[in-house]
C-alpha positions, -999 to +999 in steps of 0.1 A: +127-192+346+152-189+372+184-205+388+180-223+418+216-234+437+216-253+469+236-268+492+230-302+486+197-320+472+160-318+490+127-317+473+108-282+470+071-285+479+053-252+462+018-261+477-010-269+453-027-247+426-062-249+404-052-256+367-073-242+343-071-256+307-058-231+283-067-225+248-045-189+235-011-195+223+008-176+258+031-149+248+062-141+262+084-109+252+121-116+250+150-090+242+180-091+218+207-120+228+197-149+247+170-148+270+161-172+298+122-187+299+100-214+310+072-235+302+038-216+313+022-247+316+022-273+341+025-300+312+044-305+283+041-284+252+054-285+219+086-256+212+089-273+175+051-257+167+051-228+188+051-194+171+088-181+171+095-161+139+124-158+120+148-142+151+145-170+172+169-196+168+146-231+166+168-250+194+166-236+225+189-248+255+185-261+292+208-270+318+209-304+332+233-294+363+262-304+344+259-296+311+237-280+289+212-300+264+197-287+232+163-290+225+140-287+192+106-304+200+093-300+234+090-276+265+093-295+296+074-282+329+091-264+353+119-263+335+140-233+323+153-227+285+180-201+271+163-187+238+184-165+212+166-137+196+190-128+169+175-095+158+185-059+176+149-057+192+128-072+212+101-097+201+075-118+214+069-158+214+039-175+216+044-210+232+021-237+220-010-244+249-017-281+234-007-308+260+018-333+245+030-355+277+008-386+261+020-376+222+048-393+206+072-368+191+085-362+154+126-373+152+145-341+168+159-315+144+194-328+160+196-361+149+220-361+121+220-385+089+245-387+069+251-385+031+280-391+007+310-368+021+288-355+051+302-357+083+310-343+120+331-341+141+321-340+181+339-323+208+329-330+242+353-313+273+351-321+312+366-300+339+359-316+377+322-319+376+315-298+350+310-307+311+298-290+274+291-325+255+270-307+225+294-290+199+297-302+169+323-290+136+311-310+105+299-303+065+266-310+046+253-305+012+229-279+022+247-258+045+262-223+035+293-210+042+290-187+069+254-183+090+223-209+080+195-228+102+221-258+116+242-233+130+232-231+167+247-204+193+267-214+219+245-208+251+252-183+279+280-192+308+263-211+340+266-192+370+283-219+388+318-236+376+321-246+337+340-254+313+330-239+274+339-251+243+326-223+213+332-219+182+349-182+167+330-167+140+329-133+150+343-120+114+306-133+102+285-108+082+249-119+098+243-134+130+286-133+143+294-145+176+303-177+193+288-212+185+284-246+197+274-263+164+291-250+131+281-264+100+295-257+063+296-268+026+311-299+016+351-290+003+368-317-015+400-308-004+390-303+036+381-270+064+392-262+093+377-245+126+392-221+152+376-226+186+384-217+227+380-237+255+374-217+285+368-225+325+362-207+354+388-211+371+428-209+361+448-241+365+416-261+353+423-298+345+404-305+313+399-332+291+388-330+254+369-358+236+366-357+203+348-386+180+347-388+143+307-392+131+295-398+089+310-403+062+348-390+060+362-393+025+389-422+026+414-396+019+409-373+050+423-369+081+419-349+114+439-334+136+436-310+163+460-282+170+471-268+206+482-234+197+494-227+234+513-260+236+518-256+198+512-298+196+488-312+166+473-345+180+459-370+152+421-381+156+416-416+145+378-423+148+380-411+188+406-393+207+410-377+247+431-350+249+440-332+286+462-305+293+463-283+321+453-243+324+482-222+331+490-200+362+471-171+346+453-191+319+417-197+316+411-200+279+429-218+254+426-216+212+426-251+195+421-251+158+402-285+144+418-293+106+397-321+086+407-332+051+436-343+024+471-341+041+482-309+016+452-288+027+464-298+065+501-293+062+488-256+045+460-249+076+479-256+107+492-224+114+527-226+112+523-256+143+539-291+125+525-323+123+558-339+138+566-325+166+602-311+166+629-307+195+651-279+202+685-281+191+716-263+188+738-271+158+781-272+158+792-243+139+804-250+104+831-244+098+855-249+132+880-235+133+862-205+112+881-174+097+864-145+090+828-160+087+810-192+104+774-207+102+754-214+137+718-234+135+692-242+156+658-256+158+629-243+176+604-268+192+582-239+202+578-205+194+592-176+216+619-154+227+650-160+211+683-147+222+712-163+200+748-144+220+786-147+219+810-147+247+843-149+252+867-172+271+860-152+303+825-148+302+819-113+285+793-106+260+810-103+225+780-099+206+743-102+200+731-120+170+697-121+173+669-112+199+636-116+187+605-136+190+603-166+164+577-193+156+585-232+156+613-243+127+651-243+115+668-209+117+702-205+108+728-167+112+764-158+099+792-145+125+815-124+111+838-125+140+832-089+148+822-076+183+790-049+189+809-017+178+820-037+142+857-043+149+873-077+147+879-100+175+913-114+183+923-155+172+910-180+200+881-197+220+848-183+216+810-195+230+776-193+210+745-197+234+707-198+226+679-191+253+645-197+242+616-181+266+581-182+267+555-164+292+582-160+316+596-198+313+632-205+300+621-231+273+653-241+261+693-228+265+724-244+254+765-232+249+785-246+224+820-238+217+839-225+184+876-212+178+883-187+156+915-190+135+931-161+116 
């Protein structure tokens, strides 16, 4: 199999060939990873009863010019399909020869049911003309925790413009790497997934779509988390999110959190589910002698600098500079400069700059007076 791009759409005429009925199974040697083939026959053949062995992950993928379909049952002609060999060697395939185009085809591998507490959760993105419609983040009865057979790979990068979404489970002990479908046991409390989304280009407008699908206990919830943005966005049966690349950004984590709203509040990493606002609190007390109070609030994580200044402008003293994460912090003044002595009685100025990735994300003065 091969990639064809054009400029624009035409027909390819390939002349005409003398088919000759086939009747061995035709093999075809692949290598560790994924692997790119296509259908040796002019017709369609069955993938679902063509020999494979255990390495070969059952669904392989082709690529509409869009997006790219999984597939469980048939081999289309002329058409190319990413296969994953799983193992550290290579091995061979042998692709079935009978001709199915007339044969109607068992239900796909794909097609979920659902029992009690089974569920998924889809997660389609867009990116200008490009999409990756098949991921899926659910639970069943029968699945395991970390590798098993309805765990499919997330196929290779087109050569052209994409946009990816993929599961991280690279800390798995067989079969780690990225995924497109990641399925686990049922949890009565909930689970949650860490996954990128990643285009070819920086700046990328992109658009997430994410539907609920089986049978959600009444008691669960979802939410997904922006960890660059730092924003958890509740999924009520369907949701669109968009957000924009950065300057130098081309992949962004999300985390996906299903289930009760303890097990969410524990698994968002640090990210609330109420958005909060920077602020800058009035001392307490003011007037102050020796000692006053300053808080703030953080609305997103980064680069605090929390300073003192006097009446003409001159740093007094640093009370913090350090990067912190989303939440209330609060710091004591003594009314001491840098070198530990005490400052004299009068008008005094606390700011807060907040920066992230070279922005200024928040600053604000206030003013306090110390009294002795």
């Amino acid at each position: 199999a091969y990639w064809l791009i054009t400029r624009g759409q035409f027909n390819l005429n390939f002349g005409s060939a003398t088919i000759t009925a086939a009747q061995d199974f035709f093999p075809i040697t692949i290598g560790p990873g994924y692997s790119m083939i296509g259908n040796p026959f002019p017709y369609k053949v069955s993938w679902n009863n063509s020999r494979k062995g255990d390495s070969v992950q059952t669904v392989a993928w082709t690529y509409n010019g869009t997006t790219f379909i999984p597939e469980s049952l048939a081999l289309e002609p002329f058409t190319g399909y990413f296969v994953k060999n799983f193992s550290a060697d290579s091995v061979t395939i042998y692709i079935n020869p009978m001709d199915i185009s007339t044969s109607p085809l068992p239900k796909s591998t794909l097609v979920q049911s659902y029992g009690e507490n089974e569920w998924r959760i889809s997660i389609a993105a867009y990116s200008g003309r490009s999409s990756d419609e098949i991921n899926y983040a659910g639970v069943a009865k029968n699945a395991k925790r970390e590798f098993d057979a309805s765990d499919i790979f997330e196929p290779p990068a087109t050569p052209t413009d994409y946009v990816i979404v993929r599961f991280n489970n690279e800390e798995w002990k067989k079969n780690s790497g990225h995924y497109a479908v990641d399925i686990r046991p049922v949890n009565e409390n909930g689970e949650y997934w860490d996954f990128d989304v990643t285009t070819a280009k920086k700046q990328s407008k992109v658009k997430l779509s994410l539907v609920s699908l089986g049978n959600l206990p009444q008691d669960f919830e979802v939410f997904i988390i922006d960890k660059q943005s730092e924003i958890a966005q509740r999924v009520v049966n369907a949701i669109e999110y968009e957000f924009t690349m950065g300057k130098n950004e081309s992949r962004r984590s999300f985390r996906l959190v299903v289930g009760k709203n303890s097990f969410i509040e524990e698994n968002t990493g640090g990210i609330p589910l109420v958005p909060q606002n920077f602020a800058l609190r009035q001392n307490y007390p003011n007037p102050f002698n020796p000692t006053t109070l300053i808080q703030y609030t953080l609305g997103h994580s980064g680069d605090v600098s929390v300073a003192i200044y006097n009446i003409l402008g001159q740093r007094v003293r640093t009370l913090r500079n350090e990067f912190q994460s989303i939440g209330t912090y609060s710091l004591d003044w003594d009314g001491k400069d840098e070198s530990g002595a005490v400052v004299a009685s009068g008008v005094y100025f606390y700011k807060i700059t907040v920066m992230s990735n070279g922005e200024r994300l928040f600053a604000e003065t206030k003013k306090m007076v110390l009294m002795k």
